[in-house]
N, CA, C and O atoms as a Tripos MOL2 file, in Angstrom:
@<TRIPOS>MOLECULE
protein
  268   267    67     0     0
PROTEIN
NO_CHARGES

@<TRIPOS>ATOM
      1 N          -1.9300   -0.5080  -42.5130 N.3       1 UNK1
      2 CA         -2.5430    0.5390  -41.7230 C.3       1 UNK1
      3 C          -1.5180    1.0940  -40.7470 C.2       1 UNK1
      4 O          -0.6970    0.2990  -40.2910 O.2       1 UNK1
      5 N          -1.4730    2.3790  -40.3730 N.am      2 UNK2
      6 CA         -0.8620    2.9280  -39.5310 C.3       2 UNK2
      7 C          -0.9870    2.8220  -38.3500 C.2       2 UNK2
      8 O          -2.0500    3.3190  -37.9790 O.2       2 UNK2
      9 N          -0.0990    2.1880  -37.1530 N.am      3 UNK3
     10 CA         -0.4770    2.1850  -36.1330 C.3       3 UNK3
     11 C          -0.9210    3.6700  -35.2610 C.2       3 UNK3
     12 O          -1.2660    3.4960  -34.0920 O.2       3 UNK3
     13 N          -0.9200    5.0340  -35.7670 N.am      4 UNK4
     14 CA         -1.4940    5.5990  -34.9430 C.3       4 UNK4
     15 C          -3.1080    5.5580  -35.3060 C.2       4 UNK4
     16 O          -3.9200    6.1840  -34.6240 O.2       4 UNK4
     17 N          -3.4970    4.7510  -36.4610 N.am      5 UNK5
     18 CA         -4.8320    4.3850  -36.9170 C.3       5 UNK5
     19 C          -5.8560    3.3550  -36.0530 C.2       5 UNK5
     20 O          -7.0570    3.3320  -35.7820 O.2       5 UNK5
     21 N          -4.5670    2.4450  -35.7590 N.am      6 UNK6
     22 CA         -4.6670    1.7400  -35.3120 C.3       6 UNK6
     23 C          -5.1810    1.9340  -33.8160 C.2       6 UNK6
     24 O          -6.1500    1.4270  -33.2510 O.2       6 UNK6
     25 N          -4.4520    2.6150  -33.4680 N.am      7 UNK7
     26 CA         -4.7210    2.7760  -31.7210 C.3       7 UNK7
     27 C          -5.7320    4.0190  -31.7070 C.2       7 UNK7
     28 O          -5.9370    4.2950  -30.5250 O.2       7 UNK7
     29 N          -6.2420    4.6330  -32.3110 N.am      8 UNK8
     30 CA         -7.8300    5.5540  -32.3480 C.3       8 UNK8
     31 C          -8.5980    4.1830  -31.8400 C.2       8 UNK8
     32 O          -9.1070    3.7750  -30.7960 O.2       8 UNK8
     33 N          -8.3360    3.6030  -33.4890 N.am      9 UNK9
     34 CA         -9.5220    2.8100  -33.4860 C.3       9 UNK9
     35 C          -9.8920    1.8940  -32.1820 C.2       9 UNK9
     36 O         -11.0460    1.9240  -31.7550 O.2       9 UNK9
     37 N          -9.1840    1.3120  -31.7350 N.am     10 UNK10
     38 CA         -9.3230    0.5860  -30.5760 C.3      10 UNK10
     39 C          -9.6500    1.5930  -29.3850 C.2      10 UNK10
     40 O         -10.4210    1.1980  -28.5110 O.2      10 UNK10
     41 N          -9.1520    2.7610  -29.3090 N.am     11 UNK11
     42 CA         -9.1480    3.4670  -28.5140 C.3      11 UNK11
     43 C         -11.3700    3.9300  -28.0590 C.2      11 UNK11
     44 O         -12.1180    3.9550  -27.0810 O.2      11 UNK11
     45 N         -11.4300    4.2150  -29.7680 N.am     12 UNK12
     46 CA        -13.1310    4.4940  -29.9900 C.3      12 UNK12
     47 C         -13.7440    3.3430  -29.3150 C.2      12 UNK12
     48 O         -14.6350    3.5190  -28.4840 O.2      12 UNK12
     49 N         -13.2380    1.9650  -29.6820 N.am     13 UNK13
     50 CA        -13.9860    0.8720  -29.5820 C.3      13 UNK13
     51 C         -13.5130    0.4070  -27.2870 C.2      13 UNK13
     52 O         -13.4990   -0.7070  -26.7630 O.2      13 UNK13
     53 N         -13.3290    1.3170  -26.8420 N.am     14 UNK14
     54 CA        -13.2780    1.1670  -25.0390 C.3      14 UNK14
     55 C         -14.3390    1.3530  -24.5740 C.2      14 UNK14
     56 O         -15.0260    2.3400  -24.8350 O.2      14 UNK14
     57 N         -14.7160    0.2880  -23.6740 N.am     15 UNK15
     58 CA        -15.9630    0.8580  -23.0340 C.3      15 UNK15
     59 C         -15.6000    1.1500  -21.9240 C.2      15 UNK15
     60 O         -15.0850    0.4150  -21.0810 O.2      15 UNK15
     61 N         -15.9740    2.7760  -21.8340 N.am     16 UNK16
     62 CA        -15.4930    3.2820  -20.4230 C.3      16 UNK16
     63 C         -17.5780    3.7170  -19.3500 C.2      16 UNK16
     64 O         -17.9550    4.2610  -18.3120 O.2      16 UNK16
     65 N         -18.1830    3.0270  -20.5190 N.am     17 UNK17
     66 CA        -19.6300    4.1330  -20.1290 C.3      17 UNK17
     67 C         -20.0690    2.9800  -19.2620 C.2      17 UNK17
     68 O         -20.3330    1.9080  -19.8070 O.2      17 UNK17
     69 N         -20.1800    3.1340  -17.7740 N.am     18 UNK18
     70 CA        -20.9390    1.8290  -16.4520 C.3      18 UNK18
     71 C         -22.3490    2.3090  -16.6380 C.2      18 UNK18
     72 O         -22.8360    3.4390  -16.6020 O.2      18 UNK18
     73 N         -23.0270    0.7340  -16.9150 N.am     19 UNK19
     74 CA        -24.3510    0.8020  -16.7640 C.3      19 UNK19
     75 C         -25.1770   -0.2880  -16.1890 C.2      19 UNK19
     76 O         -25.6160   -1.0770  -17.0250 O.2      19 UNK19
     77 N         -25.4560   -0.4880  -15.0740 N.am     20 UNK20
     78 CA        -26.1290   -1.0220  -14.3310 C.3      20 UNK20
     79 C         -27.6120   -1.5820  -14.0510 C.2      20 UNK20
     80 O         -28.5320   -0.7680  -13.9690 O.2      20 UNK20
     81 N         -27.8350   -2.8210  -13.9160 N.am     21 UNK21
     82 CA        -29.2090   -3.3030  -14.3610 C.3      21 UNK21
     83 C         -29.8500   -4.2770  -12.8170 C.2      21 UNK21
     84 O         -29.2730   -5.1560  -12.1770 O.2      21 UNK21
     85 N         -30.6890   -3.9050  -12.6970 N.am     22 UNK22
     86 CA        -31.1960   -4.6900  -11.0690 C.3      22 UNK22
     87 C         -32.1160   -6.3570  -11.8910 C.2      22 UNK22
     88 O         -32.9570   -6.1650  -12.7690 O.2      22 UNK22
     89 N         -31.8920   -7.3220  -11.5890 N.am     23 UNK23
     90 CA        -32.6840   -8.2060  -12.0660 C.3      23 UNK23
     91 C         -33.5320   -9.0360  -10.6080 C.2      23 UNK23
     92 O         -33.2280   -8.9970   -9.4160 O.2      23 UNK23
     93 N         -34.4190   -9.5920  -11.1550 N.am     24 UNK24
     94 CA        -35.4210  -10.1660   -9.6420 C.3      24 UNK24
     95 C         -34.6030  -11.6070   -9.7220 C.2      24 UNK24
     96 O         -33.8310  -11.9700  -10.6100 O.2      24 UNK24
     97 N         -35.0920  -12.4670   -8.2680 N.am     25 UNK25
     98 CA        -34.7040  -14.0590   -8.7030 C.3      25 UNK25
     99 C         -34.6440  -14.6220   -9.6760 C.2      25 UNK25
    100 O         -33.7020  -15.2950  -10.0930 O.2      25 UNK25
    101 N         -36.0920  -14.3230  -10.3770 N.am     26 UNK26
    102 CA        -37.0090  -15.4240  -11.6890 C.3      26 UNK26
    103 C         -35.7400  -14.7510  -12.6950 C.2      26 UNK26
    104 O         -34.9670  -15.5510  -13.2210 O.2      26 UNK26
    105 N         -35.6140  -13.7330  -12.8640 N.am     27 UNK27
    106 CA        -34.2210  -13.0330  -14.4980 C.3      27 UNK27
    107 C         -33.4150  -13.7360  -14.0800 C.2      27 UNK27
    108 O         -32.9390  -14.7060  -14.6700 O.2      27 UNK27
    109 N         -33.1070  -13.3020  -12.8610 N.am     28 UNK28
    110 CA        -31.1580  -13.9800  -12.4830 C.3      28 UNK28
    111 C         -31.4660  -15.6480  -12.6170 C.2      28 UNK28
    112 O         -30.6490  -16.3920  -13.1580 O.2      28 UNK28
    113 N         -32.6860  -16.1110  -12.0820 N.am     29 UNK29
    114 CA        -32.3800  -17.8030  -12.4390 C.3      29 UNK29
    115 C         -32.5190  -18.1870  -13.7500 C.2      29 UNK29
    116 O         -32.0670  -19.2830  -14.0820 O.2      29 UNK29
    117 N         -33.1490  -17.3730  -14.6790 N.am     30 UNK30
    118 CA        -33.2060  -17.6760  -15.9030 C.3      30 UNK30
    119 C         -31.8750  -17.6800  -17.1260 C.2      30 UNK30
    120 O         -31.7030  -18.2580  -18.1990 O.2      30 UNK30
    121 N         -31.1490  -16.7770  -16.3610 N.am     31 UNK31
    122 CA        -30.1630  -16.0410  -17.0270 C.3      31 UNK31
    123 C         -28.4890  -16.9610  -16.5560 C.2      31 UNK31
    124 O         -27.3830  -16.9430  -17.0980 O.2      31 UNK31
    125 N         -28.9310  -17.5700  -15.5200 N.am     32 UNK32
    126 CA        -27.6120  -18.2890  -14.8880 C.3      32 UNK32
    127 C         -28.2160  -19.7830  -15.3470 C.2      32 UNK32
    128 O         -27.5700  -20.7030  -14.8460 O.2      32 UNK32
    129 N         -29.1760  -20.1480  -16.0860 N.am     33 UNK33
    130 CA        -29.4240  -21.2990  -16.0510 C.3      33 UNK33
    131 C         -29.1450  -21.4530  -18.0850 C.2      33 UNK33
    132 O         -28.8930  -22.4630  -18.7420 O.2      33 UNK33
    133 N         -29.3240  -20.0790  -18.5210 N.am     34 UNK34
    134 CA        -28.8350  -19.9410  -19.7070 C.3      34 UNK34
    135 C         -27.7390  -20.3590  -20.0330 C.2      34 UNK34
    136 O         -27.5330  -21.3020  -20.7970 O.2      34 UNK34
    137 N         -26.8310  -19.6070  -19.4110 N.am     35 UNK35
    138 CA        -25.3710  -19.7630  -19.1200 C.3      35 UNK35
    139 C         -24.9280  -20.6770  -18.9500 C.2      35 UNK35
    140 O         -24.0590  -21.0680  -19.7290 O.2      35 UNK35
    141 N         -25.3020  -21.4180  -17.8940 N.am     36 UNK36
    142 CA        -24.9910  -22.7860  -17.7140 C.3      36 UNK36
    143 C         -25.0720  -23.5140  -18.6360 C.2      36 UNK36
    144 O         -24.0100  -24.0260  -18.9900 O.2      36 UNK36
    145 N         -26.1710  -23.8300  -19.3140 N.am     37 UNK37
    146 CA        -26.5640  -24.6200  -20.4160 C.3      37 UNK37
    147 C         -25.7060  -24.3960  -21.7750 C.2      37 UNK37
    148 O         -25.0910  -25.2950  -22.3470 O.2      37 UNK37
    149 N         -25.7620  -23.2300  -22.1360 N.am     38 UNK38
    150 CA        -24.8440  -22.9240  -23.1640 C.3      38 UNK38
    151 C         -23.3320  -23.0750  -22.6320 C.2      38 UNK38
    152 O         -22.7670  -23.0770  -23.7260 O.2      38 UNK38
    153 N         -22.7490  -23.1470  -22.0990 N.am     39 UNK39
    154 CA        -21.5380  -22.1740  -21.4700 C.3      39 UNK39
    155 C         -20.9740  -21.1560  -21.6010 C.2      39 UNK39
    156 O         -19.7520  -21.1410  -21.7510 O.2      39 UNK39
    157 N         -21.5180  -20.3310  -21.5850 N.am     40 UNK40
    158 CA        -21.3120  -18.5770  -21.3630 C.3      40 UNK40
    159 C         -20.4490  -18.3850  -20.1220 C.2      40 UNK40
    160 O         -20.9900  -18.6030  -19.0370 O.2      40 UNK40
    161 N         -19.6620  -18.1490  -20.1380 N.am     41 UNK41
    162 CA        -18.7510  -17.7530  -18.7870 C.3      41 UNK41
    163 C         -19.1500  -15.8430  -18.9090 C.2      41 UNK41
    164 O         -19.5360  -15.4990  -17.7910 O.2      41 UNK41
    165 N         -19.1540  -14.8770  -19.6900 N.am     42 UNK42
    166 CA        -19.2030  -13.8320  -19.7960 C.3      42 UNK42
    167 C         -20.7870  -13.1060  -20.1740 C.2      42 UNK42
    168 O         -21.3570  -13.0310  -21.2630 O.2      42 UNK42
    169 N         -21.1880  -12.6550  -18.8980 N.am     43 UNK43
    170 CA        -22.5450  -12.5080  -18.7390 C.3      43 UNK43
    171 C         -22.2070  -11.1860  -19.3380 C.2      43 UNK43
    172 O         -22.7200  -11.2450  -20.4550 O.2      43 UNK43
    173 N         -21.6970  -10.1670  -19.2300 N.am     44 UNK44
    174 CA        -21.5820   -8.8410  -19.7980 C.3      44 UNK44
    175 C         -21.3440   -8.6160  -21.0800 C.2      44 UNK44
    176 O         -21.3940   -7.4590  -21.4990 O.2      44 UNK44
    177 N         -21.1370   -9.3500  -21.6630 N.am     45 UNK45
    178 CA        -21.0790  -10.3130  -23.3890 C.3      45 UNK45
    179 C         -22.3840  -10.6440  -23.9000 C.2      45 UNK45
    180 O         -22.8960   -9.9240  -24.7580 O.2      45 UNK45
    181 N         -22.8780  -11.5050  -23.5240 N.am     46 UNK46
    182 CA        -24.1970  -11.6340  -23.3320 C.3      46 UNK46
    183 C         -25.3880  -10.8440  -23.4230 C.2      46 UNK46
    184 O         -26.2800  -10.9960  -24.2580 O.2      46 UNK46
    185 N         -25.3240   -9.6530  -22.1490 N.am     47 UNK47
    186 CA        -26.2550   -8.5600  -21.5000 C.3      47 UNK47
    187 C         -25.8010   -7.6070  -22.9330 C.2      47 UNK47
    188 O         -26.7500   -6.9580  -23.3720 O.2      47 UNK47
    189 N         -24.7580   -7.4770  -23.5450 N.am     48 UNK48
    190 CA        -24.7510   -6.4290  -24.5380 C.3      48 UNK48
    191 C         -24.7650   -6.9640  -25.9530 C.2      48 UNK48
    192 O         -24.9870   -6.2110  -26.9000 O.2      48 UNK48
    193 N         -24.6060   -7.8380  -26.0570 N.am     49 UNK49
    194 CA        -25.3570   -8.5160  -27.2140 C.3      49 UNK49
    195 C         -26.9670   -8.7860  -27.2120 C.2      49 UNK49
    196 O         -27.5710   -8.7150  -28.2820 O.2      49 UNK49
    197 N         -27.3650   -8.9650  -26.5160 N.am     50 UNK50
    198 CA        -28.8230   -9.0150  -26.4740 C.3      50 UNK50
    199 C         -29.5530   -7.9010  -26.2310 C.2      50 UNK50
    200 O         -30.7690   -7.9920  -26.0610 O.2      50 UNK50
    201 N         -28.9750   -6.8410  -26.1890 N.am     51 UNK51
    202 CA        -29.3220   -5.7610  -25.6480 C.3      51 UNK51
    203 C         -29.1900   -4.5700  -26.9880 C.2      51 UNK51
    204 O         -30.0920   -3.7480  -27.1500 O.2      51 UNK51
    205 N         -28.1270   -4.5970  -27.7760 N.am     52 UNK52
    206 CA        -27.5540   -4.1350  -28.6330 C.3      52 UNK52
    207 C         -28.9050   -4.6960  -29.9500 C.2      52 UNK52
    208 O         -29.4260   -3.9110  -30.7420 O.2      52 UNK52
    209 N         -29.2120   -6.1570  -29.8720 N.am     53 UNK53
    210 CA        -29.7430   -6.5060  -31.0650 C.3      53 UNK53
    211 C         -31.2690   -6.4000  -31.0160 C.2      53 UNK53
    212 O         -32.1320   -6.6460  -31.8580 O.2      53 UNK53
    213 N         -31.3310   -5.8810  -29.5510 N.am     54 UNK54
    214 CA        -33.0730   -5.8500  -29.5290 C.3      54 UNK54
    215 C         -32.8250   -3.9710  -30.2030 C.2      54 UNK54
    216 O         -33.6020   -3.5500  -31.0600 O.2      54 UNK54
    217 N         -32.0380   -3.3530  -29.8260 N.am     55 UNK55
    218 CA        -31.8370   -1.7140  -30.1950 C.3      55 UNK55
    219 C         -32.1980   -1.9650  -31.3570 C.2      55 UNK55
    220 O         -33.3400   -1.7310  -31.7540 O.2      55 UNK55
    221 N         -30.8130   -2.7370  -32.4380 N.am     56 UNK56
    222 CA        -30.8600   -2.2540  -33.7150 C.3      56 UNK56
    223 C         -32.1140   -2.7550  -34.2980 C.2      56 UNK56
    224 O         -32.7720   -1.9610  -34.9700 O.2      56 UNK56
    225 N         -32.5000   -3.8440  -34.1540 N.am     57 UNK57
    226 CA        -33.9740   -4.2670  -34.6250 C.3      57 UNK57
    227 C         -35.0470   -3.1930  -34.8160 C.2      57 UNK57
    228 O         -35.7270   -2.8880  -35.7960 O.2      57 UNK57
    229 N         -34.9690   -2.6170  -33.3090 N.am     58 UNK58
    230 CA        -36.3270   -1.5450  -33.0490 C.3      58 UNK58
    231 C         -35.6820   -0.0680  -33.7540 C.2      58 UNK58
    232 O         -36.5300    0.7350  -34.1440 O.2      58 UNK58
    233 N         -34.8730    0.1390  -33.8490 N.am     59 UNK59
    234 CA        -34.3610    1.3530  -34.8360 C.3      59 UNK59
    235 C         -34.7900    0.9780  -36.3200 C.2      59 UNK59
    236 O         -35.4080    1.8390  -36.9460 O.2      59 UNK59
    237 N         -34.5020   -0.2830  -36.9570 N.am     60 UNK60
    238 CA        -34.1770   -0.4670  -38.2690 C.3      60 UNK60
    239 C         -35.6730   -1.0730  -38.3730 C.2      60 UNK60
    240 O         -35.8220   -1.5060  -39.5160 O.2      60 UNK60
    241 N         -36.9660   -1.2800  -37.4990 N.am     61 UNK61
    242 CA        -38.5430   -1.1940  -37.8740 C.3      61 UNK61
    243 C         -38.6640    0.2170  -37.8390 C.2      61 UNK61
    244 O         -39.1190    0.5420  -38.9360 O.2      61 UNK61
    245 N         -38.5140    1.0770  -37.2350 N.am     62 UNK62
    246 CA        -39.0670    2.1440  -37.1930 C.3      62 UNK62
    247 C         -38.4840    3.1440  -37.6500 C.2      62 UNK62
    248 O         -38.8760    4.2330  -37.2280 O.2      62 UNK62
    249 N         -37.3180    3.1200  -38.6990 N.am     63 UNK63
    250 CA        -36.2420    4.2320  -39.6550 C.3      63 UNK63
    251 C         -36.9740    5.5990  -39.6110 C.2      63 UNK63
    252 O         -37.8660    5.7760  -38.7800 O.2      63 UNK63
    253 N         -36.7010    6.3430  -40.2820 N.am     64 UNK64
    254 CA        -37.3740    7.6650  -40.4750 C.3      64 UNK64
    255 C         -37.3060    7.4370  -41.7080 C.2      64 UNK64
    256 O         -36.3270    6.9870  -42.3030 O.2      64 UNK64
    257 N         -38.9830    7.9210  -42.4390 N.am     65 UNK65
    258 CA        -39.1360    7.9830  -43.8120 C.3      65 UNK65
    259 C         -39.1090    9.3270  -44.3170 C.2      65 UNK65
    260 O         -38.9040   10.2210  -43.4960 O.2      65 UNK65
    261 N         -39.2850    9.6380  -45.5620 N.am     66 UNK66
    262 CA        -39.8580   11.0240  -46.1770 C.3      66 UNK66
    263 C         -41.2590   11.8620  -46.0650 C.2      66 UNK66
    264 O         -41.6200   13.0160  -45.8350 O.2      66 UNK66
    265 N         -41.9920   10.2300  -46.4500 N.am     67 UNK67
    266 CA        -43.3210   10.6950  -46.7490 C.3      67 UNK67
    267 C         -44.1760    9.6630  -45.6380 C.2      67 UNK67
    268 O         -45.4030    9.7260  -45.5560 O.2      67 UNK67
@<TRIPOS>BOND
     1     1     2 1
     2     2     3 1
     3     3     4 2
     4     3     5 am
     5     5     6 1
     6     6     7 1
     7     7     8 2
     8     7     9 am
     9     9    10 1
    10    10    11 1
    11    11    12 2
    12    11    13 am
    13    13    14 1
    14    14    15 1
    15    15    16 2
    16    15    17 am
    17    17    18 1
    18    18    19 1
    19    19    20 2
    20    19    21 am
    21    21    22 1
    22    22    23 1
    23    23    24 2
    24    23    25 am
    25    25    26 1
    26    26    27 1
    27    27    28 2
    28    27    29 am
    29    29    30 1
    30    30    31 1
    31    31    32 2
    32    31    33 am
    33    33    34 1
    34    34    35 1
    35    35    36 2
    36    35    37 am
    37    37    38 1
    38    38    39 1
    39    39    40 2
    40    39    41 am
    41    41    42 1
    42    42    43 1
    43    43    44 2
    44    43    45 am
    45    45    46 1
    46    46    47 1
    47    47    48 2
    48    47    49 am
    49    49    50 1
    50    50    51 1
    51    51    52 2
    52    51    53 am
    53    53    54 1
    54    54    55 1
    55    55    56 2
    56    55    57 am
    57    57    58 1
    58    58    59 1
    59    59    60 2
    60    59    61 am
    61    61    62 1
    62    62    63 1
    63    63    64 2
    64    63    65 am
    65    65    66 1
    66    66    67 1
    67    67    68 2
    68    67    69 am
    69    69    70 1
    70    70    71 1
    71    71    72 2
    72    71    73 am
    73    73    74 1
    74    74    75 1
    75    75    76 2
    76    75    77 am
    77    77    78 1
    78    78    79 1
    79    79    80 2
    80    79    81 am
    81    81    82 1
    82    82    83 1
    83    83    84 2
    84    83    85 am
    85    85    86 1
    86    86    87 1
    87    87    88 2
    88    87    89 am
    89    89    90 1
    90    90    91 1
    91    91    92 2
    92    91    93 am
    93    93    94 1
    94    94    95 1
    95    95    96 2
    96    95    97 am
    97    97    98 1
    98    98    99 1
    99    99   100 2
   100    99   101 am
   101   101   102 1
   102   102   103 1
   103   103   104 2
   104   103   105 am
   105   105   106 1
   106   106   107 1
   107   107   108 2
   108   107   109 am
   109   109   110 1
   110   110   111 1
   111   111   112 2
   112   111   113 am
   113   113   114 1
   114   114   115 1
   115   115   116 2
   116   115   117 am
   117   117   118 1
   118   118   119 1
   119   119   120 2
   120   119   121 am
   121   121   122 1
   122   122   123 1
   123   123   124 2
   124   123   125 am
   125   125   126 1
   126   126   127 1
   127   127   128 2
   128   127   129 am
   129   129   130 1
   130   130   131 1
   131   131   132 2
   132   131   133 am
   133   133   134 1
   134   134   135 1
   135   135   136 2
   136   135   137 am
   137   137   138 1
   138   138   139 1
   139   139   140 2
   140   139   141 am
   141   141   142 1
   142   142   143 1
   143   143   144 2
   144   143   145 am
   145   145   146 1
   146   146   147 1
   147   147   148 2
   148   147   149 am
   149   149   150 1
   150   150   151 1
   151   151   152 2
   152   151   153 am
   153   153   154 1
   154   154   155 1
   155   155   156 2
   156   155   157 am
   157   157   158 1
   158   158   159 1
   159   159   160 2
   160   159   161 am
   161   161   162 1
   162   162   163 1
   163   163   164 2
   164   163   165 am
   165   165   166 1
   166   166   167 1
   167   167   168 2
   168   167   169 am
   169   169   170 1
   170   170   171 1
   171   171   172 2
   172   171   173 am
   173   173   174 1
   174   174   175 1
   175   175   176 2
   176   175   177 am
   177   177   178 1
   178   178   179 1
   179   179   180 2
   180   179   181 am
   181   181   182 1
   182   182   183 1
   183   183   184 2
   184   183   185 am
   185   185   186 1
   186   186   187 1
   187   187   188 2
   188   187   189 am
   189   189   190 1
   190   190   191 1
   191   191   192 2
   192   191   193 am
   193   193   194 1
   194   194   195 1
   195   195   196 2
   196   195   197 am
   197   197   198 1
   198   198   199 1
   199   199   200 2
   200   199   201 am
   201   201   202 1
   202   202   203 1
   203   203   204 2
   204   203   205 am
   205   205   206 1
   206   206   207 1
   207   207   208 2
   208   207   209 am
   209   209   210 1
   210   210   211 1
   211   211   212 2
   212   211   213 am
   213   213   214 1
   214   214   215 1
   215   215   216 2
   216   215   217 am
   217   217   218 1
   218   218   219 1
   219   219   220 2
   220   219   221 am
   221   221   222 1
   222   222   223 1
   223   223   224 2
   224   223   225 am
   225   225   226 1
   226   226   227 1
   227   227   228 2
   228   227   229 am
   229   229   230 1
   230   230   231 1
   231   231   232 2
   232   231   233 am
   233   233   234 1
   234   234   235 1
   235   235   236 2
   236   235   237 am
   237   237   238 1
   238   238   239 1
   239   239   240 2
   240   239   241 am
   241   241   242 1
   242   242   243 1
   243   243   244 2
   244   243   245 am
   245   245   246 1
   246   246   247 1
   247   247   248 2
   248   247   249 am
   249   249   250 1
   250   250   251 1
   251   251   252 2
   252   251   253 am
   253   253   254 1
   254   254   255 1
   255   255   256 2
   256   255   257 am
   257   257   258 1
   258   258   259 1
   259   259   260 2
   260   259   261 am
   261   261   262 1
   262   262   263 1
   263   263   264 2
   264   263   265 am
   265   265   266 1
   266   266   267 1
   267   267   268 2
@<TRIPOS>SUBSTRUCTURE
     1 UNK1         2 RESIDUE 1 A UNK
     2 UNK2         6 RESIDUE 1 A UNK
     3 UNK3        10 RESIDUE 1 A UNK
     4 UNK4        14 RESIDUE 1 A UNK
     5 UNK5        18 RESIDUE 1 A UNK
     6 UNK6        22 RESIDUE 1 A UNK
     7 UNK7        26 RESIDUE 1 A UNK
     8 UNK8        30 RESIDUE 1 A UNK
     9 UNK9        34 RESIDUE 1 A UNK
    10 UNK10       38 RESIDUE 1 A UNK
    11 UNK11       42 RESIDUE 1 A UNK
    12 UNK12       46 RESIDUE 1 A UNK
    13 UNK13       50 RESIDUE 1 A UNK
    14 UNK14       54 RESIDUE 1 A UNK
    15 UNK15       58 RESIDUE 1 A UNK
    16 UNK16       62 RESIDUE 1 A UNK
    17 UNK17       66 RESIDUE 1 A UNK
    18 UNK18       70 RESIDUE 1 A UNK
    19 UNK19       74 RESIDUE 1 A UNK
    20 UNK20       78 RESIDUE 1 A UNK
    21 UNK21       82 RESIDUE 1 A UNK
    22 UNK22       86 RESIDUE 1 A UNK
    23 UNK23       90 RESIDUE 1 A UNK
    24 UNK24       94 RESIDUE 1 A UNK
    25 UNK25       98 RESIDUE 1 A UNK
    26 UNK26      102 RESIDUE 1 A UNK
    27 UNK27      106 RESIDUE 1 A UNK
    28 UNK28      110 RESIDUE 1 A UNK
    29 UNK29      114 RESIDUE 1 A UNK
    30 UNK30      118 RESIDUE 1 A UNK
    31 UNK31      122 RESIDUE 1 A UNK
    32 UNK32      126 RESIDUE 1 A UNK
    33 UNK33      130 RESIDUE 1 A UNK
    34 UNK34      134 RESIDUE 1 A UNK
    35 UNK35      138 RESIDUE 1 A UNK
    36 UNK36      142 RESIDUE 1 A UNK
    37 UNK37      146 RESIDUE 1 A UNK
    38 UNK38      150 RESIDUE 1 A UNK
    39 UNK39      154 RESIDUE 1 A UNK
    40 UNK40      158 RESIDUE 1 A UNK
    41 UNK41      162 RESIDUE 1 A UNK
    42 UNK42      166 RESIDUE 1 A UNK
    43 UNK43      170 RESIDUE 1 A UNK
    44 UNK44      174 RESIDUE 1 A UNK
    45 UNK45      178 RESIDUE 1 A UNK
    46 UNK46      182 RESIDUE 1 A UNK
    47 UNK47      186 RESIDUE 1 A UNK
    48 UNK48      190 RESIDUE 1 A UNK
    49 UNK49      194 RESIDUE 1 A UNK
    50 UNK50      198 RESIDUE 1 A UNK
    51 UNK51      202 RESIDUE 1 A UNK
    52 UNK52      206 RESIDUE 1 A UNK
    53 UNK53      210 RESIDUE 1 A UNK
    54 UNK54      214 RESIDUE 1 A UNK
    55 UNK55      218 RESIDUE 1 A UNK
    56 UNK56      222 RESIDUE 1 A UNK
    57 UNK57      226 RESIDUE 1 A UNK
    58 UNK58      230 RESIDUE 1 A UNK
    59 UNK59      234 RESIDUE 1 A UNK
    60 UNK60      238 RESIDUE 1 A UNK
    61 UNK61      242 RESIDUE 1 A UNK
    62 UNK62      246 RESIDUE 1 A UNK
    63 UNK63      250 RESIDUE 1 A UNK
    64 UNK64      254 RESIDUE 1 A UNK
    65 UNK65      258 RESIDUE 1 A UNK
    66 UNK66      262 RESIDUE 1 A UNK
    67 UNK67      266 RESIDUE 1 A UNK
């Protein structure tokens, strides 16, 4: 592969888009006690993986049909 292929691609794959989420005690203790348990050091890893797979789920029940 060509490295100017190369560096698009990585370039597409930057996340430059900030998005911000308020959680109460009961989320944040649930969510740091996750972490803990598993060892997750990277909560923003996490927050977009779980976040990403509840999307594609609810896209790929509800597709657009023909009829």
């Amino acid at each position: 592969m060509s490295p100017d292929f190369l560096d698009k691609q990585r370039a597409s794959l930057r996340r430059t888009h900030r998005q911000v989420i308020y959680l109460n005690e009961k989320e944040l203790a649930a969510i740091d006690e996750y972490c803990r348990q598993f060892k997750i050091s990277a909560k923003s890893a996490l927050y977009r993986q779980a976040i990403m797979e509840r999307i594609l789920a609810g896209l790929d029940e509800n597709h657009p049909t023909l009829f």
